[in-house]
N, C-alpha and C positions, 0 to 999 in steps of 0.2 A: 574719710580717713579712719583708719582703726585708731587702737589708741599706741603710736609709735615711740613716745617718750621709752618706753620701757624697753622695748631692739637696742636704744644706744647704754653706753657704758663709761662707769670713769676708770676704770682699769683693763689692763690686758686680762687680767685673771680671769676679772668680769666676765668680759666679750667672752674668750673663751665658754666659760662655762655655760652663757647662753648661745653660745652660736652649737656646742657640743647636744646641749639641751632639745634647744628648738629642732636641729636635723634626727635625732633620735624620736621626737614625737610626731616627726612628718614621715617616721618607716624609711629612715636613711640610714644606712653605714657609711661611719668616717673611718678614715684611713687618716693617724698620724703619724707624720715624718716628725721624730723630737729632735731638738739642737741639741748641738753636744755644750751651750752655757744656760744657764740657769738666769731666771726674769730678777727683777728690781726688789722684789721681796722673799724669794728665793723657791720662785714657784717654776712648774715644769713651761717650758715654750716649745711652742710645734708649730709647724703647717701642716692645719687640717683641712682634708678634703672629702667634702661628701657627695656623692652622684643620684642625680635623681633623673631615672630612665634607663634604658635598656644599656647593657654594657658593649653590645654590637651595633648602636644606634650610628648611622650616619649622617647625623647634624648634630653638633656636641656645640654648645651655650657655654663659657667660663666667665667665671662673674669672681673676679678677685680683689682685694683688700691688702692695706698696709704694704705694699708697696715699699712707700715712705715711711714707717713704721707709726709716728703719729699720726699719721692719716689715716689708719685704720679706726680710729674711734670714729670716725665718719662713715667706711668701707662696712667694718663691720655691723654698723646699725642697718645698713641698706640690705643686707644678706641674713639677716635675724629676720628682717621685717617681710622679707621673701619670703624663709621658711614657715615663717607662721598665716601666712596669705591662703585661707584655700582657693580663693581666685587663681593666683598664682599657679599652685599644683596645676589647677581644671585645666589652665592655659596651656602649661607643659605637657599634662599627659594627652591633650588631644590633639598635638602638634607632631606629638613623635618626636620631638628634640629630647637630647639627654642636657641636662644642666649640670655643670660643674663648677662647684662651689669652692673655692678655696680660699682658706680665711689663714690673712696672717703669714701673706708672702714671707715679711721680714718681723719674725717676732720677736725678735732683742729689740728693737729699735722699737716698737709699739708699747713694749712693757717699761723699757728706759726711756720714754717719752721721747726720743730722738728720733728722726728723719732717717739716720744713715744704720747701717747693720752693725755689726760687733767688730768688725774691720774696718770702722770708719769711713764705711764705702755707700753712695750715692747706688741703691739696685739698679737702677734705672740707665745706667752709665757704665755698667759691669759688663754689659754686653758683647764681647770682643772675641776676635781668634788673636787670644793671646802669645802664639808662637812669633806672629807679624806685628813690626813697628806700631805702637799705637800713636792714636793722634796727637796731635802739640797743641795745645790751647796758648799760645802766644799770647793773649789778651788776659788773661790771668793774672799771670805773671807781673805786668803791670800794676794790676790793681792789689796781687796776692799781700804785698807790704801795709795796706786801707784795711784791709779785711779784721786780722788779729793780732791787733796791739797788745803791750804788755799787759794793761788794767783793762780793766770794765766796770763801769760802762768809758767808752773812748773820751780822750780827751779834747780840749778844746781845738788845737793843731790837727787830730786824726781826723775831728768834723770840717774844719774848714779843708782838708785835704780832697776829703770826699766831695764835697762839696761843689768843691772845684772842678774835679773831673765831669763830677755830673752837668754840671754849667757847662762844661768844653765838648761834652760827647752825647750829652745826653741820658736817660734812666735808660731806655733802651739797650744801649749798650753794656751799660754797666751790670744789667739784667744776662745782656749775651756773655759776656766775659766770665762772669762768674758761673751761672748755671749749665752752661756746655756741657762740662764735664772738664775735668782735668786729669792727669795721672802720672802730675812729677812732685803732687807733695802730698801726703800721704793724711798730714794731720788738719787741711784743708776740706775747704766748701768740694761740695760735689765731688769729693774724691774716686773719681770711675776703678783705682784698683789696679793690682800689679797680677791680679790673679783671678782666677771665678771665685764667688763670695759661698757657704753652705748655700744661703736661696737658692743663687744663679742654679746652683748641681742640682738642689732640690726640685728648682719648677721643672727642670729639664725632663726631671724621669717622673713626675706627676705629666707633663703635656705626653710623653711619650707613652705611657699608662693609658692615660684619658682619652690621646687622639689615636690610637691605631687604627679604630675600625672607620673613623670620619673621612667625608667625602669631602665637608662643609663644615668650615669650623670657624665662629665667631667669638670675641675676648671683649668682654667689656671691662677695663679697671679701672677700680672708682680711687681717685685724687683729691686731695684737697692745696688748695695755697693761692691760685690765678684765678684772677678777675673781679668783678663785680661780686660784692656775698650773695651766697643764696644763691647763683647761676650758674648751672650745670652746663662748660662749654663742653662741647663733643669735639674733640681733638681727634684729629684719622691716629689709629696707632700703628702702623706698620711699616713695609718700605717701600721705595716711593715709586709707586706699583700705579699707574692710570687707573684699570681695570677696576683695583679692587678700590680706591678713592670714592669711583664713581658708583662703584657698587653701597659704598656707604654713605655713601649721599643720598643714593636711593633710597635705602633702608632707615635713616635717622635724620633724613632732612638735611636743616645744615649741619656740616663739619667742616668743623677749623683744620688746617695743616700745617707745621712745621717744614712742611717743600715751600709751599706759597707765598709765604709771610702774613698767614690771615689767622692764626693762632696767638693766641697772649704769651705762647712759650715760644722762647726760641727758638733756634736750632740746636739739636742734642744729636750727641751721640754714644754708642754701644746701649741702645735702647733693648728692654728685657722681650718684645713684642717679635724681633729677628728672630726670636729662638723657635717658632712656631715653627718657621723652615728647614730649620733642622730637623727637629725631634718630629714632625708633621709634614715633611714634603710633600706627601701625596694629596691634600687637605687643601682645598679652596678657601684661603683666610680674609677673614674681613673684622677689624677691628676700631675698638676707640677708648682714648683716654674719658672716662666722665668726670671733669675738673669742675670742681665747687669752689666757687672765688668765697674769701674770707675775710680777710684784711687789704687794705694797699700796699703795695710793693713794697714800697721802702720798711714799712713797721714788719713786713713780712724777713725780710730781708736782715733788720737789725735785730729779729729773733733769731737766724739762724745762725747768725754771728758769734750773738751770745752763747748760746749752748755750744756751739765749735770752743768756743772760749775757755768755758765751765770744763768741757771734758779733757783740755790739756792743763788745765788748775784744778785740779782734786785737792789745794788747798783752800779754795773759795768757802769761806765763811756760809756754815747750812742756811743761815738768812739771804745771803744769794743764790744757793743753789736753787732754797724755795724759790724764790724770785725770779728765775730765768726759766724755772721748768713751767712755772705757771705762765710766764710770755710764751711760751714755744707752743705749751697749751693751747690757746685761746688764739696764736697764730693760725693752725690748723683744724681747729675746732670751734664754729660759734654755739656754746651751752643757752641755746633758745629755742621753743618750741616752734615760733615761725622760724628758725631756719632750717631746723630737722622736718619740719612737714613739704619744704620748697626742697630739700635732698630727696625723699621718698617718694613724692610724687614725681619728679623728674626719673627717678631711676627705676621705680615702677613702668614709665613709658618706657623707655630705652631698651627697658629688658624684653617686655612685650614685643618691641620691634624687631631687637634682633631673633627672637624665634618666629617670628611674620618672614622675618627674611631669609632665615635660611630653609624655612619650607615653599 
């Protein structure tokens, strides 16, 4: 292993400025798309993307970050650590694949340390043709009252409440309920959105950009929050296509699914992965989430609470605010060298495979 401590970052600004750094010194041009809000310190926020390989290439690689906005402190070390790889390059240019680099899907939510975008929306869930009914997460709702009580941390009554259901239904469930997606409260978990988020518009016309000329077009995006730490599950990301499953099974061994029930994630919907079809019909897509487990559910789960919490109390005392951004932290991020080296090497492989696969 080189030495990767230095790819990861504790700020958006950070990441940025070495993710801008490193593609500049690999004889890359970025293209940024800037948001129209400004980051946590009052720095510019973009989704940048850089191309490495021919821009008529017929097997086009995207390798994308933050996502979930704090998951990018994970995303984007994977993608620093690429562009400084010459292994890596040798790999690319002698495959013929173009790679497509895009850092910082949702950059409000990377730089405000939040999961959700500047619309308080879940990207991942934003997915929809929104002129048609969208889905009813019934199961919400139920639980929507557990969620965000007036104080935090919850009281003794809100934990025995939870408590309970989990006794009656299981974590499982209360896992499906909440993470779905929703789209009847707007200051909630996973809020999928009443509209397309800037990202949603943004990745649209970056795949439409990046894939016109593609035959074969492969997406790896890196996650963090499920399962065991340190364990990169390969989750299929697309729709629920035989063909292309099996094609990624080929390509990356095992892969978990959201059809099956053999993924640590639910089932979701208005996933960002549909949009390939769109903006890329022509393009044989094969994909996968690469989800890095970090904490247990529940601690994962009472981080996200809180920050939902924190962001409809803008009067919470900065000794909580420190206090909850550093839980949300360390939810989605573990700051240790063995678990950044068990990220890098796993996404090292992955990336490998899929340019094996699409030549």
């Amino acid at each position: 292993m080189t030495n990767i401590h230095s790819a990861f970052s504790k700020s958006y600004a950070e990441a940025r400025q070495k993710f801008l750094s490193a593609a500049q010194q690999a004889g890359l041009q970025v293209e940024s798309h800037v948001h129209p809000e400004k980051g946590r310190d009052g720095e510019e926020l973009a989704m940048d993307v850089a191309r490495e390989g021919a821009l008529d290439a017929k097997h086009v690689l995207l390798v994308s970050s933050a996502c979930h906005g704090v998951e990018g402190y994970c995303g984007s070390g994977v993608q620093i650590d690429a562009l400084r790889n010459p292994e890596w390059h040798q790999a690319v240019a002698q495959s013929g694949v173009a790679v497509v680099y895009v850092h910082a899907l949702n950059p409000h939510g990377f730089s405000h340390v939040r999961r959700v975008t500047q619309e308080n929306v879940d990207l991942n869930r934003n997915f929809h043709d929104f002129s048609k009914p969208l889905p009813d997460n019934t199961a919400y709702k139920e639980v929507q009252h557990l969620l965000l009580p007036e104080a935090w941390p919850p009281n003794q009554a809100n934990q025995e409440a939870t408590m309970q259901y989990i006794a009656q239904n299981g974590m499982p469930k209360l896992q499906a309920a909440v993470s779905q997606g929703q789209h009847h409260h707007p200051e909630g978990l996973f809020f999928g959105g009443q509209a397309a988020t800037w990202s949603n518009q943004t990745i649209r016309k970056v795949l439409k950009q990046q894939g016109a000329s593609a035959q074969k077009m492969a997406w790896i995006d890196l996650h963090t929050g499920l399962g065991p730490s340190g364990l990169g599950e390969r989750i299929y990301a697309g729709a629920n296509d035989a063909a292309a499953i099996a094609r990624a099974r080929q390509w990356w061994g095992k892969i978990t699914s959201i059809y099956d029930g053999t993924s640590s994630s639910a089932f979701l919907t208005g996933l960002m992965w549909m949009s390939v079809q769109d903006e890329c019909p022509q393009a044989e897509y094969t994909g996968i989430a690469l989800e890095y487990g970090t904490l247990p559910m529940n601690d994962m789960l009472m981080a996200l609470r809180a920050d939902h919490w924190l962001h409809i109390h803008p009067e919470a005392s900065d000794e909580q605010r420190h206090n909850i951004k550093a839980q949300i932290f360390s939810a989605f991020y573990t700051d240790t060298d063995v678990w950044r080296e068990q990220i890098i090497s796993q996404a090292r492989e992955a990336m490998l495979q899929a340019v094996q696969g699409l030549t």
